[in-house]
C-alpha positions in Angstrom: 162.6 62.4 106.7 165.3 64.7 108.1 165.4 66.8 105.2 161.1 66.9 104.8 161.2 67.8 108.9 164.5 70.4 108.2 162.9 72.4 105.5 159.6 71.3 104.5 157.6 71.2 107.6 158.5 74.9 108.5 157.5 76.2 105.2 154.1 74.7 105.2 153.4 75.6 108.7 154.3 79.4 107.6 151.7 79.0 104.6 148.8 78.0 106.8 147.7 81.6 106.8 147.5 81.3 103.1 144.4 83.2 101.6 143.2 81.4 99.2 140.9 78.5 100.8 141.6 75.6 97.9 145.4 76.4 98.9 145.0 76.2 102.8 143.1 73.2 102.6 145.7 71.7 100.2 148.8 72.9 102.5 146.7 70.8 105.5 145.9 67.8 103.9 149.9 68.2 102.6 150.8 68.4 106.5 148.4 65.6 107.8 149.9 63.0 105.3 153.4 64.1 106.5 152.3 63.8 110.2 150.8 60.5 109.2 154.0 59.0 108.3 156.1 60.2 111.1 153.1 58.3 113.3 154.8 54.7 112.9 158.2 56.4 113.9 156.7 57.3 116.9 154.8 54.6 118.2 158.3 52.2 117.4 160.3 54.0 119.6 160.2 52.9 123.2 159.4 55.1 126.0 162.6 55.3 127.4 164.6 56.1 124.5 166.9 58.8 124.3 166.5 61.3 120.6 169.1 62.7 118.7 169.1 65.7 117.8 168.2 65.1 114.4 165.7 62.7 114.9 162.3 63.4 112.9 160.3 62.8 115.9 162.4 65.4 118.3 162.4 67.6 115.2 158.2 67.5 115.2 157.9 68.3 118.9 160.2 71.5 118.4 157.5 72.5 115.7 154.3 72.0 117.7 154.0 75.5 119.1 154.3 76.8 115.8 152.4 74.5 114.6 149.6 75.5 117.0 149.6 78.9 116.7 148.7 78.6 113.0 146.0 76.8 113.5 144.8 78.3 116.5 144.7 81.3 114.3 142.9 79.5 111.4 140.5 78.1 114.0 139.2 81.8 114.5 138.8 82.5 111.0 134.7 83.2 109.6 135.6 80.9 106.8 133.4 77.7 107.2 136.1 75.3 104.7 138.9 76.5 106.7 137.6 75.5 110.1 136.2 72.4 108.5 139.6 71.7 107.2 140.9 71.7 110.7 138.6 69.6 112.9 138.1 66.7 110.5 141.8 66.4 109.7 142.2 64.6 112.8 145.4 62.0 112.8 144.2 58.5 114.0 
């Protein structure tokens, strides 16, 4: 997962402003299902616990305002899939 949250993540989250809609909504469904499988690592780790530095997790968090500035920007976007894309890729 280090490697996937080292090199992967960033490049996806750099091709959300991709133009082509089939594409973008790809490159989201590709980041949900990698946020999906970071979820269990989360919710495993107690509250307390200390991250290294290269911990997936710790890794994720440095990404979120990236990650919402992306999709802050897709969110304002005319394009009906796009938006679509966004709200119902929710992460339960």
């Amino acid at each position: 997962m280090l490697i996937v949250f080292c090199s992967v993540s960033p490049l996806l989250i750099s091709r959300f402003k991709e133009r082509e809609e089939n594409v973008k909504s790809d490159i989201f469904s590709v980041y949900v299902s990698l946020l999906r499988q970071t979820k269990p690592m989360a919710a495993a780790l107690p509250a307390d616990t200390e991250l290294g530095s290269d911990h997936p997790v710790r890794l994720l968090r440095a990404q979120i305002p990236a990650i919402v500035k992306s999709v802050t920007r897709q969110l304002r976007e005319k394009s009906f899939k796009t938006r679509q894309v966004n709200r119902t890729s929710n992460l339960r």
